[in-house]
MARDRENPA-425255 format. One line per 3 residues: number of its first residue (from 1); for each residue x, y, z of C-alpha. Coordinates in nm, 2 decimals, padded with zeros to 4 digits, always signed. Layout:
# residues N
NUM> X,Y,Z; ...
//
This chain:
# residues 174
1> +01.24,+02.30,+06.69; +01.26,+01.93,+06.77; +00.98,+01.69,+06.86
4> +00.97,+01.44,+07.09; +00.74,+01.11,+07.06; +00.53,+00.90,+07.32
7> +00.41,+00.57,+07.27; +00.14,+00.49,+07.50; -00.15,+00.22,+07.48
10> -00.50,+00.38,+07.42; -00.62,+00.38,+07.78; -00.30,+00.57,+07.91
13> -00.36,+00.84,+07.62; -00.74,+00.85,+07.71; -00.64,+00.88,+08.10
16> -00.39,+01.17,+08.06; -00.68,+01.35,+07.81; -00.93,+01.29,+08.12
19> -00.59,+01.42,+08.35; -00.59,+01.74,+08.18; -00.94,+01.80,+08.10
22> -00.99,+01.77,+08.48; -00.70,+02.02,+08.53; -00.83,+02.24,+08.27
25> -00.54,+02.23,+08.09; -00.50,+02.08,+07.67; -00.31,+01.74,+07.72
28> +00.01,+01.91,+07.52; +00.03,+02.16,+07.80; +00.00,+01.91,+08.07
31> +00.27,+01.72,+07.90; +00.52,+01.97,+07.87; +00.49,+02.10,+08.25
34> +00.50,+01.74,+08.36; +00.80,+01.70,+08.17; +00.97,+01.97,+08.33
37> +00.84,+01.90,+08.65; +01.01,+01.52,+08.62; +01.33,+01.63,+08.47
40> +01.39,+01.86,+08.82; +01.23,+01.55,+09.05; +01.41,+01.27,+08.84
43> +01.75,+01.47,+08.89; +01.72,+01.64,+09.25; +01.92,+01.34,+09.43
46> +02.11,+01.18,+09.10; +02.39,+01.37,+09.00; +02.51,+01.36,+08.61
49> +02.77,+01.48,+08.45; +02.90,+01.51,+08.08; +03.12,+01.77,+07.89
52> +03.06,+02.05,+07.70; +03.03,+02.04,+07.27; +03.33,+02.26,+07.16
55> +03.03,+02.48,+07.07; +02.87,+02.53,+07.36; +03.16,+02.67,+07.51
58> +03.11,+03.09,+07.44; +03.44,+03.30,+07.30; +03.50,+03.45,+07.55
61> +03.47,+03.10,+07.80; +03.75,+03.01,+07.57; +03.96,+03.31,+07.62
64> +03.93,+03.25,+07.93; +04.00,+02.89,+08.01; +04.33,+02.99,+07.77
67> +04.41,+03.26,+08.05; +04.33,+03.01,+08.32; +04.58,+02.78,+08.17
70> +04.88,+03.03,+08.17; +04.79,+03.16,+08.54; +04.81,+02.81,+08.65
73> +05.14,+02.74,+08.44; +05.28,+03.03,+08.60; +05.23,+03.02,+08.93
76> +05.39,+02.68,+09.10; +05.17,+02.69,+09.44; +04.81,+02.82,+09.23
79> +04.65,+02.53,+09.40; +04.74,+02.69,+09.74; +04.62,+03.02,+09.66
82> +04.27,+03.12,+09.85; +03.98,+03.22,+09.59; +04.02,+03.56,+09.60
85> +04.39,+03.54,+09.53; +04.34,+03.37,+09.27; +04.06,+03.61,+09.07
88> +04.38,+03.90,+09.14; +04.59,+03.70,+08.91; +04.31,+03.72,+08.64
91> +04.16,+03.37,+08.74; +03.79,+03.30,+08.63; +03.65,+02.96,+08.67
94> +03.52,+02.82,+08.33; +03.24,+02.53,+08.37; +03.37,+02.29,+08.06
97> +03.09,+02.05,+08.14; +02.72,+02.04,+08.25; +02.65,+01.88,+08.60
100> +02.39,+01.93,+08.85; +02.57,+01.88,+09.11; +02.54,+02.19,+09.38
103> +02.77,+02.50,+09.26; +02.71,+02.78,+09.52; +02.56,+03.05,+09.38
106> +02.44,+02.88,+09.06; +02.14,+02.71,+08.97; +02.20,+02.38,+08.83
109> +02.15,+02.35,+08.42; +01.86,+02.04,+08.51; +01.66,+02.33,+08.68
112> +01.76,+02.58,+08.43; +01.69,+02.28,+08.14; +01.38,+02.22,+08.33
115> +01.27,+02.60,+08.35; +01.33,+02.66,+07.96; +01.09,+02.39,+07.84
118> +00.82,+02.51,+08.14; +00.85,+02.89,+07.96; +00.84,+02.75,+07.62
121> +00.54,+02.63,+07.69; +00.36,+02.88,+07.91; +00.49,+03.11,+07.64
124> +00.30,+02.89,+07.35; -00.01,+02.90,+07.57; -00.01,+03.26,+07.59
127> +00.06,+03.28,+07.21; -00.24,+03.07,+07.14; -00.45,+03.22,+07.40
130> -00.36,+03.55,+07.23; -00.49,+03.41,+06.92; -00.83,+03.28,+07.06
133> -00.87,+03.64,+07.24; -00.83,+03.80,+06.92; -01.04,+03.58,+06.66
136> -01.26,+03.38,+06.84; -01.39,+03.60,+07.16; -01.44,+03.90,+06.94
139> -01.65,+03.69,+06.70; -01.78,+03.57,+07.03; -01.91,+03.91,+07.23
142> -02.24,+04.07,+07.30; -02.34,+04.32,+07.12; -02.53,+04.61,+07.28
145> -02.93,+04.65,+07.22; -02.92,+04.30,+07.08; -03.17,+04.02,+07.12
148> -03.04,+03.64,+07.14; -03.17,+03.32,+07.21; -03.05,+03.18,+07.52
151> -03.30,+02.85,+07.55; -03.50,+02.72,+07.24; -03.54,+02.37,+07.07
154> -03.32,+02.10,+07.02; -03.25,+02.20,+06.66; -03.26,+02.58,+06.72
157> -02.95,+02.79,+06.76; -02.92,+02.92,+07.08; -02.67,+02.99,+07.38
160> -02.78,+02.64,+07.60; -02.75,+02.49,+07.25; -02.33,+02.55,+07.27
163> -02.35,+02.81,+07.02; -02.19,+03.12,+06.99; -02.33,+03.49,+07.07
166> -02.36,+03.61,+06.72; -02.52,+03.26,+06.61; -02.75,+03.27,+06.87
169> -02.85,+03.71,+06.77; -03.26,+03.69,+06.70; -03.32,+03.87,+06.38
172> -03.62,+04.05,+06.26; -03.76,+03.71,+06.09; -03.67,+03.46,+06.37
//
């Protein structure tokens, strides 16, 4: 997995931490759904276009454009043909480059580019939220026909305090 880097003076980092404290969110989150967010805005009235690595192109997208070629070569008048005239001869339009420019019936690859790196990370916040569920709210639960301390002194472990349940459990010489 690749990383991408930000430089930003100190009081636009400390900004985007108060941005995402205040939509109770870890600034990593809020960056990666921004980022997704802005590919979709930046790109919804800018078109771009750029070909295809031989290697993004699948096997069978190959096989295909091959087909495509000798259909065309052919048939003279291919050009003339209506759509579904075409697909009888074995015709199956091959995308050899990425563009987000509308392609009925497709979703363009910025929103597709842009929904990838959205469920990337919702799926690395459910992973880590996973992990807190598992290790820190079980060391973190009340246990039944168990005392705690919910107020007490400054220097005394209890709930008000910011500690946990199990730190804050009264025992016999408390």
């Amino acid at each position: 997995m690749k990383h991408l880097k930000l430089s930003l003076t100190d009081k636009n980092y400390y900004l985007l931490q108060r941005i995402a404290k205040a939509d109770d969110r870890r600034l990593n989150d809020l960056i990666y759904l921004i980022f997704s967010t802005g590919l979709t805005s930046y790109f919804c009235e800018r078109s771009i276009y750029f070909e295809k690595d031989q290697n993004e192109i699948t096997t069978e997208e190959k096989k295909q454009i091959k087909k495509n070629q000798e259909i065309m070569k052919n048939n003279d008048k291919f050009w003339q043909l209506e759509d579904d005239e075409q697909k009888k001869l074995g015709y199956i339009r091959v995308s050899e480059s990425y563009s987000n420019c509308y392609e009925q019936g497709k979703k363009d690859f910025i929103d597709e580019l842009a929904d990838e790196i959205r469920n990337n990370a919702l799926k690395l916040i459910k992973e880590d939220y996973k992990e807190i569920e598992e290790n820190i709210m079980k060391e973190n639960t009340l246990k039944e026909d168990t005392e705690y301390c919910l107020v007490n002194g400054t220097n005394k472990k209890s709930i008000v305090n910011g500690n946990t349940w199990n730190e804050s459990e009264v025992k016999n010489n408390d």
